[in-house]
N, C-alpha and C positions, 0 to 999 in steps of 0.2 A: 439407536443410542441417543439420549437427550443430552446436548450441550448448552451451555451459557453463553454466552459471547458480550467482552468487557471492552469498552470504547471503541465500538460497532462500526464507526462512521459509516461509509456510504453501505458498505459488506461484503466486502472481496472474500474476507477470511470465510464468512460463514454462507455467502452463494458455492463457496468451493468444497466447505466442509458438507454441506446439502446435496453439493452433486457426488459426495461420495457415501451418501447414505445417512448421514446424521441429521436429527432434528432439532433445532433453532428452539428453543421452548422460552427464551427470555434473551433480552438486548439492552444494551444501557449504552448511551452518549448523551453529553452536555452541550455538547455543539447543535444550535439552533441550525446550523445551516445543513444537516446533513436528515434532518428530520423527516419532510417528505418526500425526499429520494428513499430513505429506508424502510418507510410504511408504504410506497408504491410499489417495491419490488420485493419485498418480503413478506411472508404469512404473521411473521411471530412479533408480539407485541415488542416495541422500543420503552423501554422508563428513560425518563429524560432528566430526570435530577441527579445532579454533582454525587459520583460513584462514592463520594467520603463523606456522606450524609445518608447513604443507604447501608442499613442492619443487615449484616450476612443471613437473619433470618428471615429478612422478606425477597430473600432469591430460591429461587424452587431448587430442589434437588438435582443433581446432574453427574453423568456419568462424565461429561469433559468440562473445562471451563478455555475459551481460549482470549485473546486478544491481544492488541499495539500500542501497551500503552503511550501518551505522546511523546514525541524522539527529540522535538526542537532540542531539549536540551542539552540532549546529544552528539548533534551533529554536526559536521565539518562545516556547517553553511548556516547553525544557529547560535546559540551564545557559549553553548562548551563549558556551562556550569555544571551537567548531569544533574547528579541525586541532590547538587546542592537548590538548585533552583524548583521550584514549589508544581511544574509540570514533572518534573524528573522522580518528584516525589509520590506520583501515582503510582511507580512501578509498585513502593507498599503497598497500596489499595490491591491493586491486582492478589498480592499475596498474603494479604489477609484475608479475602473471599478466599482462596486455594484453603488456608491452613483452615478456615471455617466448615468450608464445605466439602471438604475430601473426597472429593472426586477421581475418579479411575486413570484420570490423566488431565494435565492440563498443556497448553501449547504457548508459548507467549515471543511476540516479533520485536525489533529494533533495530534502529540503525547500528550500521557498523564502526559508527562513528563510538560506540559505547565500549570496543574496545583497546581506543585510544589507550597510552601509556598513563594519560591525565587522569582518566578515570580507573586505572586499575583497583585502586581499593575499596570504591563503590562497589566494581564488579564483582569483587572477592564476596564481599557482603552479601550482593544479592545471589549468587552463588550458595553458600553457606544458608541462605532464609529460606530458598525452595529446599533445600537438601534438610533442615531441619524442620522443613512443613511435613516431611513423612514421603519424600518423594525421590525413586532413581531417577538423578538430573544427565541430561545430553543439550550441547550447545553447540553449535554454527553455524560461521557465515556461510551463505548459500549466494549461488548470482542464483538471480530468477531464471538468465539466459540458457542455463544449463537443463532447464526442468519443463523445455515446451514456450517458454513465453520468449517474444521476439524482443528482449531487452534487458541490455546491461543493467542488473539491478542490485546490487551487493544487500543484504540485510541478515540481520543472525535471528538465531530461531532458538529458543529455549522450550527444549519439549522434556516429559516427567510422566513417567509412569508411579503410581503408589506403591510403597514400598512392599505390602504386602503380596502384590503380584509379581513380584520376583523376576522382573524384564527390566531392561534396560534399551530403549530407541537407540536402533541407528537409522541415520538417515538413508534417503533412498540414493543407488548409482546414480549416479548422471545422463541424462539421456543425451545416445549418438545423434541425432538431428540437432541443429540449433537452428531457430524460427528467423526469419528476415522481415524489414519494414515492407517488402512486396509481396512475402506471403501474409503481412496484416493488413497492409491498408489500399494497397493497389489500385483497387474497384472504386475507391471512394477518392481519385486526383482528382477528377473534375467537377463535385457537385457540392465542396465548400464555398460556405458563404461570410462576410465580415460580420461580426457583430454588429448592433444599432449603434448609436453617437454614445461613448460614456461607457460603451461596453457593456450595455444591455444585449439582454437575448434578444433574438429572431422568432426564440416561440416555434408555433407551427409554420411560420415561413421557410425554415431551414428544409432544405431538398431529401435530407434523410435523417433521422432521430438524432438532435445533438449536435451536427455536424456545422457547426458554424466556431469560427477563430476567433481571439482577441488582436487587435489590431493597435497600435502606439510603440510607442520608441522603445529602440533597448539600449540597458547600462550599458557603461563605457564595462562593469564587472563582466557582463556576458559578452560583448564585443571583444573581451580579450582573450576568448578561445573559440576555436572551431564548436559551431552548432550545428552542424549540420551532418548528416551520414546520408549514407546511399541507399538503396534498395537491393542491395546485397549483404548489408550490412544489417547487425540490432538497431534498435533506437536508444539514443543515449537515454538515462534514468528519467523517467517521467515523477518530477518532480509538485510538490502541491500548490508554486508559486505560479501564477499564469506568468510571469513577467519570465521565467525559467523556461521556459514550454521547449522542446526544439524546434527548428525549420525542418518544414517539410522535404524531404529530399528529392523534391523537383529542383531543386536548388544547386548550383555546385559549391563547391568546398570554397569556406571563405577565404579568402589572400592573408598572408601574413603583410602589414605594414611594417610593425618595430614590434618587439621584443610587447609581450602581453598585449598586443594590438594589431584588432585582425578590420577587415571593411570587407563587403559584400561585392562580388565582382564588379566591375563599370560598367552599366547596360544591360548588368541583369536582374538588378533590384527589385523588379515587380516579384521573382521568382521567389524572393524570401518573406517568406510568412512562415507564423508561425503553427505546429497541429494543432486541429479542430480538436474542439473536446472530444469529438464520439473516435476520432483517430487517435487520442492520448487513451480514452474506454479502449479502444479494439486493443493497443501495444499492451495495456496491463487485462487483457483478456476478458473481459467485461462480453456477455454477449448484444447482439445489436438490439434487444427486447429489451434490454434494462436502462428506463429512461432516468438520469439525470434531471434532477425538479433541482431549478434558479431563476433568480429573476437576472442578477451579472456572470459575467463570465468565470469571474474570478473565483467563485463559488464552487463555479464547478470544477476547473482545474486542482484548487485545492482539496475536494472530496476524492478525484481518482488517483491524485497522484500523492494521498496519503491512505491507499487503500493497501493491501496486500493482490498480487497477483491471482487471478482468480483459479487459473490455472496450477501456478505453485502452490496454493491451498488444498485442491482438491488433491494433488500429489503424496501433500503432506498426510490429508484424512486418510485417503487409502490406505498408505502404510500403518499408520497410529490404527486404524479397525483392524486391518490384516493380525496386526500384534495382538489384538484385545481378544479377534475370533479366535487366535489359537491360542489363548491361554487357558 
């Protein structure tokens, strides 16, 4: 089955929808920096022009369309305008390719932050726009933790079958195991490395693909809560900001000072740093072949940790085929 995939970035969604059988036959992102990470580890062509300036009729036909559109707007940790602010406003783009190209199903991600109280009547709206594109609509939040990935990740998921095929998506159970930062990253304590001055890459100098940290100060914002988890534990949300990154959990748990104000043990401070890129790739399931192209660090933390889980992807593919082969 041939899908589309809309604001592609690095390609969590559509490496996860391929390992469950679907093919990639077009891609589209705006973002200059997710460009040759996407054509180095993907077969299918990327179009890189602004998705509100491409003709629904120069996207090829497709039996799924999926994608994320961007959430800044959305979320508890960006400006909290939604649908009002001109990012928020791509989620139409996404549904106007859907209403054009009427495809078998489409899938579409977001923060959870989108079902804030503030935004309910955005929601309502875009609710109502997929259901009157011709589509049985299913929405929710999902942790990624629940689905195989080692990490607390809340996001909601709007999946749609066409109305004419007469199903409606449920998602899938939850699975009994839940994944830990020592069954992801274990193997790789020893052989990160800091980034260059200024938080350039390493390059081929890094010990294993990617694997090198950003290194400088953290907010007094991040300092006012525990960063850190154990090795029994998930990893908190792998976030797109580097300066958000968590500590590794060679680390122990930071001290509370005062109220929103935590410090790093006394005499244990080398132990905090924060994960390497290829250790924030392994938490959101990324396999270790899939190389990360940046020249700063920053680049790259913001490509994986605005990816979808690769693993809750493919989770999600499997059921959406399961449904379409027995229709």
């Amino acid at each position: 089955m041939n899908i589309v995939t809309l604001f592609s970035g690095a390609g969590g969604l559509d490496l996860g929808f391929s390992k469950a059988g679907f093919q990639v036959v077009w891609a589209n992102d705006n973002d200059k920096d997710v460009w040759k990470t996407y054509r180095h580890n993907h077969q299918s062509p990327i179009d890189t022009r602004s998705i509100s300036k491409i003709p629904s009729s120069e996207i090829p036909a497709c039996d799924g369309i999926i994608g994320g559109p961007p959430c800044q707007s959305w979320s508890e940790a960006g400006t909290l305008k939604g649908i009002e602010d001109q990012r928020g406003q791509l989620f139409y783009e996404f549904i106007r390719i859907l209403r054009d190209k009427q495809p078998k199903f489409f899938l579409a991600e977001n923060v959870a932050g989108m079902l804030f109280q503030r935004h309910q009547k955005a929601l309502t709206q875009i609710i109502k726009l997929f259901i009157d594109s011709g589509y049985q609509l299913s929405f929710k939040m999902l942790n990624a933790a629940d689905y195989g990935v080692p990490q607390d990740r809340k996001r909601v998921f709007f999946v749609g079958f066409r109305d004419d095929l007469q199903r409606k998506f449920e998602f899938p159970e939850k699975m009994h195991r839940q994944f830990t930062l020592k069954d992801a990253i274990y193997d790789l304590k020893d052989t990160a490395i800091p980034a260059l001055n200024k938080n350039y890459s390493q390059g081929t100098n890094c010990h294993f693909l990617n694997h090198e940290y950003m290194e400088g100060s953290f907010s007094t914002m991040y300092m006012s809560r525990n960063r850190v988890r154990s090795w029994e534990e998930a990893s908190f949300t792998i976030q797109a900001g580097a300066r958000h990154a968590p500590i590794h959990p060679q680390a122990p748990k930071m001290e509370v000072l005062e109220k929103n104000v935590r410090i790093f043990v006394p005499g244990k401070e080398k132990l905090y740093r924060r994960l390497s890129v290829r250790e924030c790739a392994r938490i959101q399931t990324f396999p270790d072949h899939f190389e990360f192209k940046y020249d700063r660090l920053s680049q790259a933390y913001k490509m994986i940790g605005n990816a979808v889980p690769v693993q809750l992807a493919k989770v999600l593919a499997q059921k959406i085929r399961k449904d379409l082969e027995n229709q």
